[in-house]
C-alpha positions in Angstrom: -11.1 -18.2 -8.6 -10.4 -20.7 -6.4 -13.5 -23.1 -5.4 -12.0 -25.8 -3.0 -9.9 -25.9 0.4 -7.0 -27.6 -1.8 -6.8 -24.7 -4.4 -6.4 -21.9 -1.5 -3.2 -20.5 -2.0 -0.5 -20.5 1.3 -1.2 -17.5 3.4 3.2 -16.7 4.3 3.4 -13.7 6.8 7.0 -12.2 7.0 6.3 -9.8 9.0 5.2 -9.0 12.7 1.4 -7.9 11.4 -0.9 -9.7 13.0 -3.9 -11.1 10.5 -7.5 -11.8 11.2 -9.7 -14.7 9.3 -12.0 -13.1 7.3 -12.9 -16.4 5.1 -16.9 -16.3 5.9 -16.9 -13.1 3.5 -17.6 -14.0 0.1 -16.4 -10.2 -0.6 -15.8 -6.9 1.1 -16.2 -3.6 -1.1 -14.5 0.1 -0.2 -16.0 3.2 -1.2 -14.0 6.5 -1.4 -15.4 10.4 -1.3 -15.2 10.2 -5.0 -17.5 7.3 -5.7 -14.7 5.1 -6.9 -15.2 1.6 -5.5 -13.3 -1.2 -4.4 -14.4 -4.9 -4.3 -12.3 -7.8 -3.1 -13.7 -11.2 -3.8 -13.2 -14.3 -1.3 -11.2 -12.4 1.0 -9.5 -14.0 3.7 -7.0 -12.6 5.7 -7.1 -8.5 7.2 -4.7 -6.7 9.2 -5.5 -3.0 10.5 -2.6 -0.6 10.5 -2.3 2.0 12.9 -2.9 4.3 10.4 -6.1 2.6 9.5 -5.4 0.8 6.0 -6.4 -2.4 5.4 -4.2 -5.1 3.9 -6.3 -8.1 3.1 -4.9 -11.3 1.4 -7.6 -13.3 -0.9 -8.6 -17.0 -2.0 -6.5 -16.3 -5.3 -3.3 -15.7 -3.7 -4.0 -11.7 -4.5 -2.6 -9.3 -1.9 -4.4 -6.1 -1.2 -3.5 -2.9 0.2 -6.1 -0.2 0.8 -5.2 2.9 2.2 -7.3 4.7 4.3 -9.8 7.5 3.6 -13.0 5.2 2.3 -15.9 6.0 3.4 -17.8 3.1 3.5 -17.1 -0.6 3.9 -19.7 -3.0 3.0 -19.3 -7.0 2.9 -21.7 -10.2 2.2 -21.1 -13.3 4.0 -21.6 -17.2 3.3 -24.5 -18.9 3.8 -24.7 -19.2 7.3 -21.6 -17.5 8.1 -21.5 -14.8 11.0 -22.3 -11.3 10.1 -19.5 -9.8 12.3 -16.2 -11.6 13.1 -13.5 -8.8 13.9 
């Protein structure tokens, strides 16, 4: 995972999406109806689409799609970080 500022990988954005920073997060995690659960660690980047899924792009150059139809979002932020951002 990467620790530093220098081992962040390049966010590159080909596309009209706009993205919002989401770095104070040290993770978000989706739950669906079912119970399955989604945790993304050192997230990053989010963009909302219209038809509500998120695409989130973390510290490890990993990039996420979730669709929606979770029913719960839950996230922990860095020490000192802002609770809400977006």
């Amino acid at each position: 995972m990467a620790t530093r500022v220098t081992d962040v990988p390049e966010f590159k954005n080909a596309t009209d999406l706009e993205f919002a920073d989401i770095s104070s997060e040290q993770w978000r995690e989706y739950q669906f109806l079912g119970g399955e659960k989604i945790r993304i660690s050192a997230p990053l980047k989010l963009n909302v689409s219209e038809s509500r899924g998120h695409r989130i792009f973390d510290a490890n150059g990993i990039s996420h799609y979730i669709p929606p139809g979770w029913i719960h979002l839950k996230w922990k932020v860095k020490n000192g970080a802002p609770n809400f951002v977006k």
